[in-house]
N, C-alpha and C positions, 0 to 999 in steps of 0.2 A: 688813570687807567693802569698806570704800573702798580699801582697798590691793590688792585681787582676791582676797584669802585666803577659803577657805570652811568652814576650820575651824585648831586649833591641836592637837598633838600632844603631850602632857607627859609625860617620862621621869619614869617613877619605880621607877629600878635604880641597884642599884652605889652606893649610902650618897648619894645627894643629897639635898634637901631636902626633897623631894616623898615621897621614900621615908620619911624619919625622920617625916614628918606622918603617913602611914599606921599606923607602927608603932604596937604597944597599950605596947612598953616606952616610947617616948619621947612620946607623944601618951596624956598621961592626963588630959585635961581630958574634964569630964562634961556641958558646956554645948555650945547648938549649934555652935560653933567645935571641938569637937571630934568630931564626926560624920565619921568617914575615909572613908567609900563615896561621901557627899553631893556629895563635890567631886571622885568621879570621875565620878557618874552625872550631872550636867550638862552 
């Protein structure tokens, strides 16, 4: 907010990193660090 920003915009297409966190193949953790929705719906 001190830079003017009013929000941040995270790709998650095309095999980045954002993406492979979403998947259930590569994101098999069962702890809250593996919650994939959680860290978009924030």
């Amino acid at each position: 907010m001190q830079a003017g920003f009013h929000g941040v915009e995270l790709h998650a297409g095309h095999g980045y990193l954002l993406a492979q966190f979403l998947s259930r193949v590569n994101n098999t953790r069962d702890d809250e660090y593996g919650d994939r929705i959680a860290l978009l719906s924030q």
